[in-house]
PDB file of N, H, CA, C and O in Angstrom:
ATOM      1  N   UNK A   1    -178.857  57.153-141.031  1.00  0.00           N
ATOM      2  CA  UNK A   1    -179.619  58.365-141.289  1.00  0.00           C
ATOM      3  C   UNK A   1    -180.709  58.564-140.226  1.00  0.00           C
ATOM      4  O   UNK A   1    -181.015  59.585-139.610  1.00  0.00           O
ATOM      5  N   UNK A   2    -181.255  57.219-140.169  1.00  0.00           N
ATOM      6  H   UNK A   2    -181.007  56.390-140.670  1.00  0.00           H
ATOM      7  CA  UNK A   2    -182.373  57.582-139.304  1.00  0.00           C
ATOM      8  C   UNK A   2    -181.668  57.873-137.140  1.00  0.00           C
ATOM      9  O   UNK A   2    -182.182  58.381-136.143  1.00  0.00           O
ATOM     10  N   UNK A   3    -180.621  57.341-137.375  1.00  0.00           N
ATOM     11  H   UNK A   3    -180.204  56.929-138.185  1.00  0.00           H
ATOM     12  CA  UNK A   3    -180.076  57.716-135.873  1.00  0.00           C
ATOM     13  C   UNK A   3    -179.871  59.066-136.041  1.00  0.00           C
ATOM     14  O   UNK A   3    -180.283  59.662-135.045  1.00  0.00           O
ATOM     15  N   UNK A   4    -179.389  59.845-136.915  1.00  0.00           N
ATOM     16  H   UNK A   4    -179.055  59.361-137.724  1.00  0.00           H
ATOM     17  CA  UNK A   4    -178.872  61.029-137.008  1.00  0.00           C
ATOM     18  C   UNK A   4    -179.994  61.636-136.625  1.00  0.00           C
ATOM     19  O   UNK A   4    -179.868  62.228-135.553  1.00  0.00           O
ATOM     20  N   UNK A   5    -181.535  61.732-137.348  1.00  0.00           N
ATOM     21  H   UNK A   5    -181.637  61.252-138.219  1.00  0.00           H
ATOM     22  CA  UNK A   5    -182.574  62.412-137.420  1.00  0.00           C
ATOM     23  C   UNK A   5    -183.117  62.588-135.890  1.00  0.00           C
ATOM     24  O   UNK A   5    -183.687  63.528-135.336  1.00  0.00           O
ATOM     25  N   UNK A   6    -182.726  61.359-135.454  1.00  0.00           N
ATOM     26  H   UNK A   6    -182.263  60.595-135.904  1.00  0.00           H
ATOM     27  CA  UNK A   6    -183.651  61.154-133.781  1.00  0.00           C
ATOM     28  C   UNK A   6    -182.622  62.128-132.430  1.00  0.00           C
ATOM     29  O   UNK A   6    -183.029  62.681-131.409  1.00  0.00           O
ATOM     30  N   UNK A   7    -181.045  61.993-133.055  1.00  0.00           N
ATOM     31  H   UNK A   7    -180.714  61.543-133.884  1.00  0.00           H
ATOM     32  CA  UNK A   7    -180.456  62.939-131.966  1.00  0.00           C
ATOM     33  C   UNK A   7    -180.269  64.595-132.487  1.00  0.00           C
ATOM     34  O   UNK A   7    -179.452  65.370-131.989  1.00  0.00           O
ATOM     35  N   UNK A   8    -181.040  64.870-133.387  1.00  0.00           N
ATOM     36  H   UNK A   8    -181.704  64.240-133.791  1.00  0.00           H
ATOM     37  CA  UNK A   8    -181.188  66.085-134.353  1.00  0.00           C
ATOM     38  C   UNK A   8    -182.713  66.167-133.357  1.00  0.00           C
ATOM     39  O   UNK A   8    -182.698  66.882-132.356  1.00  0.00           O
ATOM     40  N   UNK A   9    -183.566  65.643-133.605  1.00  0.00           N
ATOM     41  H   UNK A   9    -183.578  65.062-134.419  1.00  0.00           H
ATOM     42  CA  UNK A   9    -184.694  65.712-132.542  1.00  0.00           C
ATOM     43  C   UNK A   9    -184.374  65.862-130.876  1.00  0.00           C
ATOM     44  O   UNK A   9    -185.021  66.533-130.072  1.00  0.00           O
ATOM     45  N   UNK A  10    -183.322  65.131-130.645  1.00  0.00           N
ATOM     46  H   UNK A  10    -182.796  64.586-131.298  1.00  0.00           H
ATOM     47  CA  UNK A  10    -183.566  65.081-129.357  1.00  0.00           C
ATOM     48  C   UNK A  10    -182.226  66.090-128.896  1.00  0.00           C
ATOM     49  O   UNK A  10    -181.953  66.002-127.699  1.00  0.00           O
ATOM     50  N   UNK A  11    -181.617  66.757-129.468  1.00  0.00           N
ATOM     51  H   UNK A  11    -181.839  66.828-130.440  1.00  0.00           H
ATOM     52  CA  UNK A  11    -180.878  67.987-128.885  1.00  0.00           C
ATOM     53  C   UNK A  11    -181.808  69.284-129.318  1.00  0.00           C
ATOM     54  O   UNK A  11    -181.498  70.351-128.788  1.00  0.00           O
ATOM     55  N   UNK A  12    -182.792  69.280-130.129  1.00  0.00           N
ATOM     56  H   UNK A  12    -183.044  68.413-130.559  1.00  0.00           H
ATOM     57  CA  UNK A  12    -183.815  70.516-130.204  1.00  0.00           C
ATOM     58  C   UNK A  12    -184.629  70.320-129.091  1.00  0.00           C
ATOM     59  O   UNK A  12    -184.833  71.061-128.129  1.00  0.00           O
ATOM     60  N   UNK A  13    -185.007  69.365-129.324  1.00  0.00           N
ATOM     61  H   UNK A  13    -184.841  68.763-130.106  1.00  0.00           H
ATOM     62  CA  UNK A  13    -186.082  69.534-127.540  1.00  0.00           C
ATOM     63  C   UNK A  13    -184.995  69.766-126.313  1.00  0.00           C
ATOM     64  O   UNK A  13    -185.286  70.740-125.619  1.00  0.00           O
ATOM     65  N   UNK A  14    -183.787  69.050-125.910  1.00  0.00           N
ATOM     66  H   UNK A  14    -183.551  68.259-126.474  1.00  0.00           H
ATOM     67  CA  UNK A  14    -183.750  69.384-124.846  1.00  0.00           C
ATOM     68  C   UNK A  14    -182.737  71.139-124.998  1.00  0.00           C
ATOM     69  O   UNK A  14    -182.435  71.609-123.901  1.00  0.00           O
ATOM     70  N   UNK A  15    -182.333  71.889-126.124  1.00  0.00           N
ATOM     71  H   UNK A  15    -182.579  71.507-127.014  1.00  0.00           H
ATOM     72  CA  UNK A  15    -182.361  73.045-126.636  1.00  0.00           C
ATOM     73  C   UNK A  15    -183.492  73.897-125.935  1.00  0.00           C
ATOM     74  O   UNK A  15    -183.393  74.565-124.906  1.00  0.00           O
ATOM     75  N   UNK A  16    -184.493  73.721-126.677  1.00  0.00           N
ATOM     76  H   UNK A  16    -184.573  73.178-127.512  1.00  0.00           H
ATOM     77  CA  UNK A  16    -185.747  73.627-126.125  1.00  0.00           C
ATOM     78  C   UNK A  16    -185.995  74.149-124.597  1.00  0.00           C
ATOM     79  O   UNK A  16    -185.701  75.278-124.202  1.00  0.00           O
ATOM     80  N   UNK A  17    -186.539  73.207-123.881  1.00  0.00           N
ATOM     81  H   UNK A  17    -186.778  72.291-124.202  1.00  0.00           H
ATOM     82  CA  UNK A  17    -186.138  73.063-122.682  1.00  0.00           C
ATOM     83  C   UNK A  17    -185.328  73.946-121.932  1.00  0.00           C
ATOM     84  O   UNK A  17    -185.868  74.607-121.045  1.00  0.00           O
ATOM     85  N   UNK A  18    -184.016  74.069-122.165  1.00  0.00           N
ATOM     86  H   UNK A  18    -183.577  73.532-122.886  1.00  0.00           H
ATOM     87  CA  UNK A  18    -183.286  74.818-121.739  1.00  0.00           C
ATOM     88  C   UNK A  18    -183.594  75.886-121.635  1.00  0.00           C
ATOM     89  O   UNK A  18    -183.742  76.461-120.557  1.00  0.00           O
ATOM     90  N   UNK A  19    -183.809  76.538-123.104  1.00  0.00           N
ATOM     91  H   UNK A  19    -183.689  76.071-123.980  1.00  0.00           H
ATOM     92  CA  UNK A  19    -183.835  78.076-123.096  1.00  0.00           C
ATOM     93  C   UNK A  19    -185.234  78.296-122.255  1.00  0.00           C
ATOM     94  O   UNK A  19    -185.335  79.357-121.638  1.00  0.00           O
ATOM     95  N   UNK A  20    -186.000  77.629-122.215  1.00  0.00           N
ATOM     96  H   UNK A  20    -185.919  76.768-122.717  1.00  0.00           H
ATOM     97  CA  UNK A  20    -187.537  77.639-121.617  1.00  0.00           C
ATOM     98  C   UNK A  20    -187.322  77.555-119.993  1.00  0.00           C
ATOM     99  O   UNK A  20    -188.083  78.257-119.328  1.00  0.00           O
ATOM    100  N   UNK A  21    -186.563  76.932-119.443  1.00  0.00           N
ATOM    101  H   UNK A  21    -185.944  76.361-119.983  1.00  0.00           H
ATOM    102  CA  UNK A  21    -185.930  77.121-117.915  1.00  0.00           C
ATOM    103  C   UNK A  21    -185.593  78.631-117.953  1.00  0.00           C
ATOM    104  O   UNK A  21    -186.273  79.513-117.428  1.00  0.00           O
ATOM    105  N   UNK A  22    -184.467  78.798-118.637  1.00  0.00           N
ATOM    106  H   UNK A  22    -183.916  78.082-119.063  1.00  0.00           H
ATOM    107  CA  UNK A  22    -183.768  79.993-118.518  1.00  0.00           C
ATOM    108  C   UNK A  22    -184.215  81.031-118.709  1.00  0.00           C
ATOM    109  O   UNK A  22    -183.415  81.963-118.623  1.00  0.00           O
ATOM    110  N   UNK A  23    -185.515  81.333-119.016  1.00  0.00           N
ATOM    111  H   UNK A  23    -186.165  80.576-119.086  1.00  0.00           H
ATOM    112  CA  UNK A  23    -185.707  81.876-119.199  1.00  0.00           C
ATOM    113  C   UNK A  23    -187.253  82.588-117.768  1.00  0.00           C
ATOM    114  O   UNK A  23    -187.616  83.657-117.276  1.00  0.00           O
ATOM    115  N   UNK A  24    -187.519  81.525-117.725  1.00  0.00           N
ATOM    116  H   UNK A  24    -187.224  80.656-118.124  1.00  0.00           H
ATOM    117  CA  UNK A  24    -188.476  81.388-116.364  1.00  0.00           C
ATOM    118  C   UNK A  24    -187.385  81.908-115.040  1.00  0.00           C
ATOM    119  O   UNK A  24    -187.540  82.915-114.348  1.00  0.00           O
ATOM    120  N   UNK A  25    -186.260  80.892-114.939  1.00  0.00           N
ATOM    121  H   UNK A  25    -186.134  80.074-115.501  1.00  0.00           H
ATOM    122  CA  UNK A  25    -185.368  81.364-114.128  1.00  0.00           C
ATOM    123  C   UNK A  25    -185.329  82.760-114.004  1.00  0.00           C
ATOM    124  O   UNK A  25    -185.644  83.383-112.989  1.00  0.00           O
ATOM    125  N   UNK A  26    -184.784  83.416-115.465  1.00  0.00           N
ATOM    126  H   UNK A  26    -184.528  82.910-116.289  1.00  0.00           H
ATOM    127  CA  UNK A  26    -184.404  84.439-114.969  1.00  0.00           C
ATOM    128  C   UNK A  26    -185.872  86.136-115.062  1.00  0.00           C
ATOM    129  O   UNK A  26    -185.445  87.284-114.939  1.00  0.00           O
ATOM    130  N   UNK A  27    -186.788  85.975-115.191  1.00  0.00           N
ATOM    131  H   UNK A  27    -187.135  85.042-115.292  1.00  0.00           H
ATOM    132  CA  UNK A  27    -187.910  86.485-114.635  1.00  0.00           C
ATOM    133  C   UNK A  27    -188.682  86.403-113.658  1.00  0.00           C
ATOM    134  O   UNK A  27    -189.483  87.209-113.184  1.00  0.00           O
ATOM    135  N   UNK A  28    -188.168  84.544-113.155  1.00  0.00           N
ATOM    136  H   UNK A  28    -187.518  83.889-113.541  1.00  0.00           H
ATOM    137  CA  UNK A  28    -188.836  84.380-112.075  1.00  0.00           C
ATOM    138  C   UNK A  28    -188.788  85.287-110.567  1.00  0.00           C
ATOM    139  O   UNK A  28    -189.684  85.383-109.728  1.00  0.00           O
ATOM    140  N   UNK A  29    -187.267  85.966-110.559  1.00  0.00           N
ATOM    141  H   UNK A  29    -186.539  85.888-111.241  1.00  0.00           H
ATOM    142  CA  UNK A  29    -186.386  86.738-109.400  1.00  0.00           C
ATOM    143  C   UNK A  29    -187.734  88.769-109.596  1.00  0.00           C
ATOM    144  O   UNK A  29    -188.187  89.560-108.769  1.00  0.00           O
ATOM    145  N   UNK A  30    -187.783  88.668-111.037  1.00  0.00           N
ATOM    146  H   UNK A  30    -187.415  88.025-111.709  1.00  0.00           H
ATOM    147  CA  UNK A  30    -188.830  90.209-110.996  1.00  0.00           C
ATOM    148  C   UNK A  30    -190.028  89.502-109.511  1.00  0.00           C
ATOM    149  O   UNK A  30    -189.993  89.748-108.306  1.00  0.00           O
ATOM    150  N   UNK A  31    -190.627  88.922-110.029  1.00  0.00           N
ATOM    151  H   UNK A  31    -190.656  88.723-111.008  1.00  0.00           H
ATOM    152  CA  UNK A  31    -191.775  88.476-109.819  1.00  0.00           C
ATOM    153  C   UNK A  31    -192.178  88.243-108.353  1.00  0.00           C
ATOM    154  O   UNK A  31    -193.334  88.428-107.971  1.00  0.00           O
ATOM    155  N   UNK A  32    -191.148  87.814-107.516  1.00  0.00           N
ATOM    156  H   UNK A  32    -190.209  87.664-107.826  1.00  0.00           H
ATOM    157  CA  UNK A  32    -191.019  87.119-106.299  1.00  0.00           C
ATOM    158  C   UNK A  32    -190.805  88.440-105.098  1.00  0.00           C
ATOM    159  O   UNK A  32    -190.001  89.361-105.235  1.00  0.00           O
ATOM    160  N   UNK A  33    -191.928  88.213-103.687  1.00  0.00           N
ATOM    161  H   UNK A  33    -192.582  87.465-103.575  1.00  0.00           H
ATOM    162  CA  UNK A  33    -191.686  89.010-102.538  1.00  0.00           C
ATOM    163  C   UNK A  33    -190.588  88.753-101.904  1.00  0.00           C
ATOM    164  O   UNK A  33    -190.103  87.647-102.140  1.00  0.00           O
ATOM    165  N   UNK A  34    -189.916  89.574-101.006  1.00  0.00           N
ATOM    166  H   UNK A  34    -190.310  90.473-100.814  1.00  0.00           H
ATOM    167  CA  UNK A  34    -188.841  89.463-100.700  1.00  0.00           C
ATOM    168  C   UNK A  34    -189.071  88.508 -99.204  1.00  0.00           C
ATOM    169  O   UNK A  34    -188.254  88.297 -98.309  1.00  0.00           O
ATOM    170  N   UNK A  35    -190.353  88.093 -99.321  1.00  0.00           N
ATOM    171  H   UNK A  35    -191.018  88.265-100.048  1.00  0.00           H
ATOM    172  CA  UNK A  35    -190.428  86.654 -97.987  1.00  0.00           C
ATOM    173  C   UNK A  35    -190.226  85.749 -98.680  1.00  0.00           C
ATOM    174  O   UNK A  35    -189.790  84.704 -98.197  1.00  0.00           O
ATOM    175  N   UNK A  36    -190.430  85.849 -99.754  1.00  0.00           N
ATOM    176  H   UNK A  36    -190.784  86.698-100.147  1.00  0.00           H
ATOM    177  CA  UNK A  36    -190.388  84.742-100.644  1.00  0.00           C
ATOM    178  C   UNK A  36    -189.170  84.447-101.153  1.00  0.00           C
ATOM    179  O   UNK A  36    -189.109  83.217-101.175  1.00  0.00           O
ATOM    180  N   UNK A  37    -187.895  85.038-101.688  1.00  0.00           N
ATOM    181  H   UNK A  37    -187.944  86.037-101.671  1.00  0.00           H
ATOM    182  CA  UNK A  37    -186.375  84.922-101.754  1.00  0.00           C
ATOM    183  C   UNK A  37    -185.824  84.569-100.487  1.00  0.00           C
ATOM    184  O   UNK A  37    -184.798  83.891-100.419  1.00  0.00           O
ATOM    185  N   UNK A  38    -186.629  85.112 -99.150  1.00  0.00           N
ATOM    186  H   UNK A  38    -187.463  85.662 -99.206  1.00  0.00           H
ATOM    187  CA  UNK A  38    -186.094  84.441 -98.033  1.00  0.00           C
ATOM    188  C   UNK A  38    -185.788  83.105 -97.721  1.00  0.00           C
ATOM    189  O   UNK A  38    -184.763  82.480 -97.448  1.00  0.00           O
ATOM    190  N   UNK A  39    -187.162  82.818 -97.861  1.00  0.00           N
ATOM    191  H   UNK A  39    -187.995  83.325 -98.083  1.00  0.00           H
ATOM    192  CA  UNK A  39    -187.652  81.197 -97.769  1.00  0.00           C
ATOM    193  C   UNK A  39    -186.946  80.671 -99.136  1.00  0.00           C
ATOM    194  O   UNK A  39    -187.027  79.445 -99.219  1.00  0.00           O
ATOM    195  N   UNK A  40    -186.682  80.911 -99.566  1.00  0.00           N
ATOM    196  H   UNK A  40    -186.616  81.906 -99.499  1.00  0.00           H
ATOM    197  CA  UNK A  40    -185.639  80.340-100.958  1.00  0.00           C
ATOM    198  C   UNK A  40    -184.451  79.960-100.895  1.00  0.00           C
ATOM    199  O   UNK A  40    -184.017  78.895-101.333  1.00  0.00           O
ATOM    200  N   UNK A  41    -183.682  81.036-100.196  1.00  0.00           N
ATOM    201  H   UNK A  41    -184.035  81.902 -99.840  1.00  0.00           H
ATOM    202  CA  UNK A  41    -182.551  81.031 -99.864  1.00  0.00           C
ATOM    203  C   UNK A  41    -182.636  79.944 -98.790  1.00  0.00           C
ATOM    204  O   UNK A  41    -181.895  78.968 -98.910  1.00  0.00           O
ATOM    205  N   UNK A  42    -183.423  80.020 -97.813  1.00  0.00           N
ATOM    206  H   UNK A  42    -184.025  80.812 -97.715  1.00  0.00           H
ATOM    207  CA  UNK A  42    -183.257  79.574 -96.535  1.00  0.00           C
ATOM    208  C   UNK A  42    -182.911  77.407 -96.822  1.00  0.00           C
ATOM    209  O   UNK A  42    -182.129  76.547 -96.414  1.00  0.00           O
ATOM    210  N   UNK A  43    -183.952  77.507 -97.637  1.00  0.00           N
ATOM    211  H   UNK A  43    -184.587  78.205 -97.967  1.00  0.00           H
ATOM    212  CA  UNK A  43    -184.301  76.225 -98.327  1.00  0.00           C
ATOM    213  C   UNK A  43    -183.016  76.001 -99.189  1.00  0.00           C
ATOM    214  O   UNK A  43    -182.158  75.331 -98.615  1.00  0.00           O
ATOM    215  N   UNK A  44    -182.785  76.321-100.138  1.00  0.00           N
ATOM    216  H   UNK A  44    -183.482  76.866-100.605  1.00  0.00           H
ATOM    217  CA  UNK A  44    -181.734  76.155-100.739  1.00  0.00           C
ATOM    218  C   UNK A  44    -179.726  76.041 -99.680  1.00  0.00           C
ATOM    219  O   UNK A  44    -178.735  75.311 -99.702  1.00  0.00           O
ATOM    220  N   UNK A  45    -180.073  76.943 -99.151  1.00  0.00           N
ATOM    221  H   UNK A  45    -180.878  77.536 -99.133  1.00  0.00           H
ATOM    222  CA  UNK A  45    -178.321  77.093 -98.429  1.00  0.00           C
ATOM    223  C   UNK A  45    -178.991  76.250 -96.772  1.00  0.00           C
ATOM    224  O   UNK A  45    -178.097  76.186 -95.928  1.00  0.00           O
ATOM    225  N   UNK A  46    -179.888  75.863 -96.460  1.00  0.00           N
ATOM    226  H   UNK A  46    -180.615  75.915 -97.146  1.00  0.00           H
ATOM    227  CA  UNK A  46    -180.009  74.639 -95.546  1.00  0.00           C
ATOM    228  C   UNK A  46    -180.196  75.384 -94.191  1.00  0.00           C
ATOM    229  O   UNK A  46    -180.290  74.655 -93.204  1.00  0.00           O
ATOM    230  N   UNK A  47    -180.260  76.667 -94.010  1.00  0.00           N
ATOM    231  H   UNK A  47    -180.183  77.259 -94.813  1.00  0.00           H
ATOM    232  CA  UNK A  47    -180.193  77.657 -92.733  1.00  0.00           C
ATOM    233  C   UNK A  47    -181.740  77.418 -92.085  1.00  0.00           C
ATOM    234  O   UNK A  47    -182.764  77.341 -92.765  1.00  0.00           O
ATOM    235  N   UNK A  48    -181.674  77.329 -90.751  1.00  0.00           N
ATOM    236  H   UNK A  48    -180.843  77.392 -90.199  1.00  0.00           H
ATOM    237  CA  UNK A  48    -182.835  77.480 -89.803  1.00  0.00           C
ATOM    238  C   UNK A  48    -183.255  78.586 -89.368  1.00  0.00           C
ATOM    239  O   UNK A  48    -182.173  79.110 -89.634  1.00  0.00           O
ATOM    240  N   UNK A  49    -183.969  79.618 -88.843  1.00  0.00           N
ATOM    241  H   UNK A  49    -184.848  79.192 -88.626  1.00  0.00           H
ATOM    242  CA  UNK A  49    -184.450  80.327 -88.903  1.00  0.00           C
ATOM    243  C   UNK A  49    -183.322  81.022 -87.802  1.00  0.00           C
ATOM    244  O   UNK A  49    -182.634  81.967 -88.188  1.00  0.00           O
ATOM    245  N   UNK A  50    -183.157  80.385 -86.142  1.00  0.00           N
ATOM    246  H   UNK A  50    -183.717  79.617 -85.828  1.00  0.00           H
ATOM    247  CA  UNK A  50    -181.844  80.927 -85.954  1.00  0.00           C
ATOM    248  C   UNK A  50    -180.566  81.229 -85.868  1.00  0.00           C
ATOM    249  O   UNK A  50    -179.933  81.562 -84.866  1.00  0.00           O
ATOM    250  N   UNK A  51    -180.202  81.099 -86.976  1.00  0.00           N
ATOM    251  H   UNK A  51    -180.716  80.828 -87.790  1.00  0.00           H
ATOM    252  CA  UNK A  51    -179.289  81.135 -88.159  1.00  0.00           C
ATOM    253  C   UNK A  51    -178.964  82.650 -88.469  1.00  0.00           C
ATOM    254  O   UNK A  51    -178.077  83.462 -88.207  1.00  0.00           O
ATOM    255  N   UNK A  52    -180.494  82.581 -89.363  1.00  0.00           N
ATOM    256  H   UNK A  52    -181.215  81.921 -89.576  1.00  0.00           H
ATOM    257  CA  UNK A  52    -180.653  84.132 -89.738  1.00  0.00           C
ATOM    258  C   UNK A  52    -180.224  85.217 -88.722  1.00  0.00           C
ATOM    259  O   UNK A  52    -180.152  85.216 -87.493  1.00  0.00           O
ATOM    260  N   UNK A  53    -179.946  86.209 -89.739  1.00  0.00           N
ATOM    261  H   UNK A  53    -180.004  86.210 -90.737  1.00  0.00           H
ATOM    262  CA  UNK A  53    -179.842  87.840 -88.834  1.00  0.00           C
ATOM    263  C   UNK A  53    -181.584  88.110 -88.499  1.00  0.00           C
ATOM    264  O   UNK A  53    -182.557  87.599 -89.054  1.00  0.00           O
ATOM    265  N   UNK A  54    -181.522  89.089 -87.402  1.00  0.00           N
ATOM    266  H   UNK A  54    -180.731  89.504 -86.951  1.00  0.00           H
ATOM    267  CA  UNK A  54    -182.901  89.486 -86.982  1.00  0.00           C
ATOM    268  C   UNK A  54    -183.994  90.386 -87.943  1.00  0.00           C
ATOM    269  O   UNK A  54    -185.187  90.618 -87.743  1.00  0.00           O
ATOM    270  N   UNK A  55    -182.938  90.873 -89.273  1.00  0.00           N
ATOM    271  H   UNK A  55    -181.969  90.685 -89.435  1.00  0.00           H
ATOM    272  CA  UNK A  55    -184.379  91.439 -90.067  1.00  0.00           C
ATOM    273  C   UNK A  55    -184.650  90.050 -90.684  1.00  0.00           C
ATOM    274  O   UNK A  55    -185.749  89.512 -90.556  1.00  0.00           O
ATOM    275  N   UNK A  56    -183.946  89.658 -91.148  1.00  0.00           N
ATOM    276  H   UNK A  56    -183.053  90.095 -91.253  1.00  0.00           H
ATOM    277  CA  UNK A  56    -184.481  88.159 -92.012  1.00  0.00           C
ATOM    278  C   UNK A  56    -185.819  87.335 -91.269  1.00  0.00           C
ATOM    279  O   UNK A  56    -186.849  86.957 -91.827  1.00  0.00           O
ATOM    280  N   UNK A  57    -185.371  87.173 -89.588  1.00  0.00           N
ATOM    281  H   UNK A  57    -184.535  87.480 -89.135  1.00  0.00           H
ATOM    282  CA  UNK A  57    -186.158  86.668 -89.086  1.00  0.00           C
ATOM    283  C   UNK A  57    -187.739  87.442 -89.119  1.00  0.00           C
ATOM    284  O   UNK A  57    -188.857  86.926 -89.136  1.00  0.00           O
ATOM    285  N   UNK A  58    -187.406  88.594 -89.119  1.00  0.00           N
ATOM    286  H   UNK A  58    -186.498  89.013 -89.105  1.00  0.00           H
ATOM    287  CA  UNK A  58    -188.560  89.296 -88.299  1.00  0.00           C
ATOM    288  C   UNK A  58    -189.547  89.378 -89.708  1.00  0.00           C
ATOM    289  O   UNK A  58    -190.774  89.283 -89.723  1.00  0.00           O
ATOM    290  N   UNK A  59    -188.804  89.545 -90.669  1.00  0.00           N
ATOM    291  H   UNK A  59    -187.807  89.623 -90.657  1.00  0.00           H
ATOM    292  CA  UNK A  59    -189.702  89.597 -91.863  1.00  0.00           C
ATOM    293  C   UNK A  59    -190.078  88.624 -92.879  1.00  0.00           C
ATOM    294  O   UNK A  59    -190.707  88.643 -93.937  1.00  0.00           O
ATOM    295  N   UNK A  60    -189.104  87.265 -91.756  1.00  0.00           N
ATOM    296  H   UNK A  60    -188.593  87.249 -90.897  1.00  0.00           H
ATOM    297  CA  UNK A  60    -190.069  85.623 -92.142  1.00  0.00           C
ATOM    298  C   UNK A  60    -191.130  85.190 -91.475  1.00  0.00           C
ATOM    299  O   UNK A  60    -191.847  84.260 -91.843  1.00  0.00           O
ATOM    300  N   UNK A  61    -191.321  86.079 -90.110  1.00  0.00           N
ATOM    301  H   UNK A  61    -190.738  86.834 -89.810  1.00  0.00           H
ATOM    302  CA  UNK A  61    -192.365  85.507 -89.434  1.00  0.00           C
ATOM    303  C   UNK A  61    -192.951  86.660 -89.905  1.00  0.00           C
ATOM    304  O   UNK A  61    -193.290  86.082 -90.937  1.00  0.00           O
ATOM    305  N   UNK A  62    -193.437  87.945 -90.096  1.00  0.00           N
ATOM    306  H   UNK A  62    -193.162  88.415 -89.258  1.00  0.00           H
ATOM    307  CA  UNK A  62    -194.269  88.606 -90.823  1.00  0.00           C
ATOM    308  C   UNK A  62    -195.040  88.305 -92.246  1.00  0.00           C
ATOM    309  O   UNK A  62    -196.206  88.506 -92.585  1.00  0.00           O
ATOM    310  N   UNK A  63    -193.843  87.705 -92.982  1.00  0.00           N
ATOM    311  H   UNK A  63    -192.896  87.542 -92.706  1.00  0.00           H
ATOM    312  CA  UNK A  63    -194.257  87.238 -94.088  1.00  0.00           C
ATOM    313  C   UNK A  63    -195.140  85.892 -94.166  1.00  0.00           C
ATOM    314  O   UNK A  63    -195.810  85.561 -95.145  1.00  0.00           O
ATOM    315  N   UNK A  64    -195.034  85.251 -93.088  1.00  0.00           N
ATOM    316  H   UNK A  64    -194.491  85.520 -92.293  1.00  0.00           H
ATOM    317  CA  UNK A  64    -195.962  83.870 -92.627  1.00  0.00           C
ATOM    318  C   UNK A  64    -197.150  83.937 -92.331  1.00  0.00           C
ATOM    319  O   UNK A  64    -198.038  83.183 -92.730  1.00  0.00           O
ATOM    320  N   UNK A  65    -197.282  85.084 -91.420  1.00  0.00           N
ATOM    321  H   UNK A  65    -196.561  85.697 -91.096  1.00  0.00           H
ATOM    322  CA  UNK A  65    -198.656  85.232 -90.925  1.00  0.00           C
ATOM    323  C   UNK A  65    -199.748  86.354 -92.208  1.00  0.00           C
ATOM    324  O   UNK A  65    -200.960  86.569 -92.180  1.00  0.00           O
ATOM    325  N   UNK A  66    -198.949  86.728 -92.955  1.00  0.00           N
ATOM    326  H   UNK A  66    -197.965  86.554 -92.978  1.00  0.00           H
ATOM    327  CA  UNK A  66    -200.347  87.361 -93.628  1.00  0.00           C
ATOM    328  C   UNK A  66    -200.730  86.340 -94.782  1.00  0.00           C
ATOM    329  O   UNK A  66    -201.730  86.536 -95.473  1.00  0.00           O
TER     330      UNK A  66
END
């Protein structure tokens, strides 16, 4: 009984959790400048700056300096 109670606890928290990611996740994309999805992407898919196409670039180094 008492094992039952503790993985009854511990699939609500990480339940929990989840929906609490998912939910950040998916508001987080309103929220964010579009230098900022740059550098996201860039970070995430592993690309160097000349890589990028030239608006990407031009409006990562714009987006740096202010």
């Amino acid at each position: 009984m008492l094992q039952l109670q503790r993985n009854s606890a511990k699939a609500e928290i990480y339940l929990q959790e989840r929906y609490e990611k998912e939910i950040i996740f998916s508001l987080a994309n309103k929220f964010k400048g579009s230098e900022q999805k740059i550098r996201e992407k860039r970070f995430l898919t592993g690309k160097t700056v000349a890589e990028d196409g030239p608006d990407e670039i031009m409006s990562g180094m714009l987006g740096s300096t202010m």
